[in-house]
C-alpha positions as CSV (number, residue, x, y, z in Angstrom):
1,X,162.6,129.7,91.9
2,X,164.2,130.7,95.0
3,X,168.1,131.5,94.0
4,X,166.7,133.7,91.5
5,X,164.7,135.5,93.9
6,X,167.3,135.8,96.5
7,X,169.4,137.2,93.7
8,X,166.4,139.5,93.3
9,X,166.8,140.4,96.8
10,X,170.3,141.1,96.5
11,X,170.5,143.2,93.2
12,X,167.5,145.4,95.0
13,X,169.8,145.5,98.5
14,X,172.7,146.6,96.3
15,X,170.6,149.4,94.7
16,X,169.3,150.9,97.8
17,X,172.9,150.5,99.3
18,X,172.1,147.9,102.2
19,X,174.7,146.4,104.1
20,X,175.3,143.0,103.8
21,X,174.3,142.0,107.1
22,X,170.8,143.5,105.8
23,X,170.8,141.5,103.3
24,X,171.6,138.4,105.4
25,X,169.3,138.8,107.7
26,X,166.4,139.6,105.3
27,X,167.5,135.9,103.6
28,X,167.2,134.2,107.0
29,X,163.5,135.6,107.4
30,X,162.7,134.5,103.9
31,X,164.3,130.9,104.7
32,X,162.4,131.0,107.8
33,X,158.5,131.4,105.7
34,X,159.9,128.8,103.6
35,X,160.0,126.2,106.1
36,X,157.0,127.6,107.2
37,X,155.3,126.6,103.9
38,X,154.1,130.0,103.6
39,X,155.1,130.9,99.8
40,X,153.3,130.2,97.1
41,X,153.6,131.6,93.9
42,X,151.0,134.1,94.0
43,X,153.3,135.7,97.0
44,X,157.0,134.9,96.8
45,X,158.1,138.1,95.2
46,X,156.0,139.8,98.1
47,X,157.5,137.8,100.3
48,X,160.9,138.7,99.4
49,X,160.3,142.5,99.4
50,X,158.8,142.6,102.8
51,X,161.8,140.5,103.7
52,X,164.1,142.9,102.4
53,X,161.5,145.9,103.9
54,X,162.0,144.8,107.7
55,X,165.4,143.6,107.1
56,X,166.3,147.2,106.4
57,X,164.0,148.6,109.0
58,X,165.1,146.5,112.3
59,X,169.1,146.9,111.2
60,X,168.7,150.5,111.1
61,X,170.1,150.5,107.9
62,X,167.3,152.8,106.2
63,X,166.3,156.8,106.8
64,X,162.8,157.2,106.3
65,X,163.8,159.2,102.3
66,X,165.1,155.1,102.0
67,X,162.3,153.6,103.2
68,X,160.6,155.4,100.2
69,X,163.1,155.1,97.9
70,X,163.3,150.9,98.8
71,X,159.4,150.8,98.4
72,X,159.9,152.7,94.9
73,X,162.7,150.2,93.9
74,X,160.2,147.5,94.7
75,X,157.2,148.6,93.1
76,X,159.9,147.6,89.9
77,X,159.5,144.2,91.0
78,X,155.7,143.6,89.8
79,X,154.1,144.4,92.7
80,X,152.1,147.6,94.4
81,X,153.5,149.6,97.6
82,X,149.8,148.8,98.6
83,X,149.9,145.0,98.8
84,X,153.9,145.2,100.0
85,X,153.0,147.5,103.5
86,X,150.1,145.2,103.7
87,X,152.4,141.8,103.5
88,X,154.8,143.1,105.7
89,X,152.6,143.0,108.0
90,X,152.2,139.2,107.8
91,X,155.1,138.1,107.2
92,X,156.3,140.3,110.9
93,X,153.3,137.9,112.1
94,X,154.8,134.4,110.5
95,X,157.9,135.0,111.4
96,X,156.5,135.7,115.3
97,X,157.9,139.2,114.9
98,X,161.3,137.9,116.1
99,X,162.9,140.4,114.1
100,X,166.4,140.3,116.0
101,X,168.3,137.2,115.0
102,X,171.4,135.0,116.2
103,X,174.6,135.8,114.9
104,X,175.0,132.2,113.5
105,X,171.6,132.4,111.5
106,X,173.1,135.5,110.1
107,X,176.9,134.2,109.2
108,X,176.9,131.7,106.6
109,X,174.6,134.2,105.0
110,X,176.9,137.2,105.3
111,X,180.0,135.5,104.7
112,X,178.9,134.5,101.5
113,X,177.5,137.8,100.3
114,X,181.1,139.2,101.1
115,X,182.9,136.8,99.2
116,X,180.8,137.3,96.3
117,X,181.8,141.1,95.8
C-alpha cells in the first residue's frame, strides 16, 4: 500500500542522505502518477524509485558517485537498475517532465518529514 511505500521512499532518502525537500518533492511526483492512475502493482515499487531517482537529480541533491550509490540502494528494493533507468524515463513523461514544482505542493510534504525526525 502506499504509506508503506512512501516510508520505503523515505528509509531509502535517509540512507543515501537526501534532504528532506528531496524527499518531498519525490512524494509529490508519486502523488501526482497516482491520480494519474498510472500504478499498478506490477510497478509501484518502480514507480517510487524513479520518484525518488529524479527527485534527487532535479534538486541537485546527488553527485554522480550518488546517483550510483542511490541506484545500488534500489536494486535492494526488488527491482533491476535496468527496468529503474528505463521507468524513469516514463514516469519524466507522465508527469509531463514538469520536474520543478510549487512551493505549496512541496510544504505540507516537507513540513511533515521535519517533524517526524
Amino acid at each position: 500500500p502506499l504509506p508503506s511505500l512512501k516510508r520505503e521512499m523515505r528509509n531509502l532518502s535517509e540512507e543515501c542522505n537526501l534532504e528532506p525537500v528531496t524527499v518531498s518533492m519525490a512524494y509529490v511526483y508519486f502523488e501526482k502518477l497516482v491520480l494519474q492512475g498510472k500504478l499498478n502493482k506490477q510497478n509501484r515499487k518502480l514507480c517510487a524509485g524513479a520518484c525518488v531517482l529524479l527527485a534527487a537529480k532535479i534538486s541537485s541533491d546527488l553527485r554522480k558517485h550518488e546517483v550510483k550509490h542511490l541506484i545500488d540502494v534500489e536494486e535492494r528494493f526488488r527491482f533491476n537498475r535496468r527496468d529503474l533507468i528505463g521507468f524513469e524515463f516514463t514516469v519524466l513523461v507522465a508527469l509531463e517532465l514538469a520536474l520543478y514544482l510549487p512551493e505549496n505542493q512541496v510544504l505540507p510534504h516537507y513540513r511533515r518529514l521535519t517533524q517526524q525526525s
